[in-house]
N, C-alpha and C positions, 0 to 999 in steps of 0.2 A: 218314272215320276220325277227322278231327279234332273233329267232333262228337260222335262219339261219346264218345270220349275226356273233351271236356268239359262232354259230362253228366254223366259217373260221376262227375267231379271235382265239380261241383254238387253233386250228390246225397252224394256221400259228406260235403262241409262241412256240408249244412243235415242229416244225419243225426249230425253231432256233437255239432251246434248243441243237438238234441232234449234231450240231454242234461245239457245247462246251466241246465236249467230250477229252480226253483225248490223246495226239501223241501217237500212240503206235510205239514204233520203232524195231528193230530188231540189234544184234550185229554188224551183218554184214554190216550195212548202217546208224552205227551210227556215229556223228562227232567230238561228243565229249567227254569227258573223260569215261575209263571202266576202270575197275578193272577185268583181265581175272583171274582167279586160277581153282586150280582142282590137279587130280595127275595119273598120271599111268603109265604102266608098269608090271611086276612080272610076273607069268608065261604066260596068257590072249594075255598080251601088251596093254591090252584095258584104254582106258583112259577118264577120266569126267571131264568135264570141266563146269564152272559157269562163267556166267559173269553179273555183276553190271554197270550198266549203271550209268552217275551221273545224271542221273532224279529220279532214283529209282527202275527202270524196273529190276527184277534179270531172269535170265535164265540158263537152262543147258542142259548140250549135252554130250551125252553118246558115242562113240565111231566115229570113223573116217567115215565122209562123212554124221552123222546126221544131224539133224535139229536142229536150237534150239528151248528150248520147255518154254513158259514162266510160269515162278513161281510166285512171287509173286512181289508186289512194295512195296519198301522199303517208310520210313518216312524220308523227309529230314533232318530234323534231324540228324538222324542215317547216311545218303548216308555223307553229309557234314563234318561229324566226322571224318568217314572213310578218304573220301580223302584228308582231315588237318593229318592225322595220318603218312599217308605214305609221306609229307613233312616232319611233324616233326621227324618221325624215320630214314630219309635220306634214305629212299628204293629207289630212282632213282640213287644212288650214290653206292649201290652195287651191284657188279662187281663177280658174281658168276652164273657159269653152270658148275656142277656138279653131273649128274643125275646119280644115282644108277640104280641097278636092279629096283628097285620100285623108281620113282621118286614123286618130288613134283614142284609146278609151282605159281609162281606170275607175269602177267605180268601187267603191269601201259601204257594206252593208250589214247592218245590225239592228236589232233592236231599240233601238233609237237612235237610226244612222239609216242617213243614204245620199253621202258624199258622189259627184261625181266629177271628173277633170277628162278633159274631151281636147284637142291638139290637133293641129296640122304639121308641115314642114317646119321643125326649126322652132315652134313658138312654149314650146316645154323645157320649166327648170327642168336640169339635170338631175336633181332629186328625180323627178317624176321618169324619165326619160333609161335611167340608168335602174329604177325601181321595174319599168315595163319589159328590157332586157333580159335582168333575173328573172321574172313568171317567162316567158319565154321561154328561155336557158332549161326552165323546168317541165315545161311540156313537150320540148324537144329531147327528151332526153327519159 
């Protein structure tokens, strides 16, 4: 009887446990702050896009009408950085779409936010340009 007992009691802990599992969310049904970037265009037109969720969730999506596909979760830490970065570099406050042939893409999303900065060759402050390198640097790695 006493095994029995403390199986149930087993079973009942690692059945609470299930539940502490992690939000997993999706870009499309998220509410609060993302970082979307990616780039394309050129002869294709096809275009990649990433998006960072501010929990940490990163994901990407390869041409028009996919899915997103999830990558990896970031360290808060590191997500926290990020979105202190694009206050302090003033990215909501630039005022550029200027897409080339081959373009490039940051957009900043929130709850009462959906800044976008769009670039081709050359026509991105260094703010923006040097902020696109870092998420980069981050998915590459």
């Amino acid at each position: 009887m006493k095994k029995i007992t403390y199986f149930f009691f087993l079973l009942t802990i690692a059945y609470s446990f299930s539940f502490c599992k992690t939000q997993q969310y999706s870009p499309t049904d998220y509410q609060k702050g993302q970082i979307i970037f990616g780039s394309g265009g050129g002869i294709t037109g096809s275009v990649m896009e990433y998006s960072l969720l501010e929990n940490g969730q990163l994901f990407s999506k390869s041409g028009m009408g996919a899915e997103f596909v999830a990558l990896k979760k970031l360290k808060s830490n590191v997500v926290t950085q990020l979105f202190k970065n694009i206050e302090v570099l003033k990215l909501k406050e630039v005022q550029l779409n200027d897409p080339g042939n081959r373009y490039y893409f940051i957009q900043i999303k929130g709850a009462d936010t959906d800044h976008k900065i769009t670039w081709g060759n050359n026509s991105a402050p260094k703010s923006v340009t040097s902020f696109y390198k870092i998420l980069n640097h981050i998915i590459n790695n």
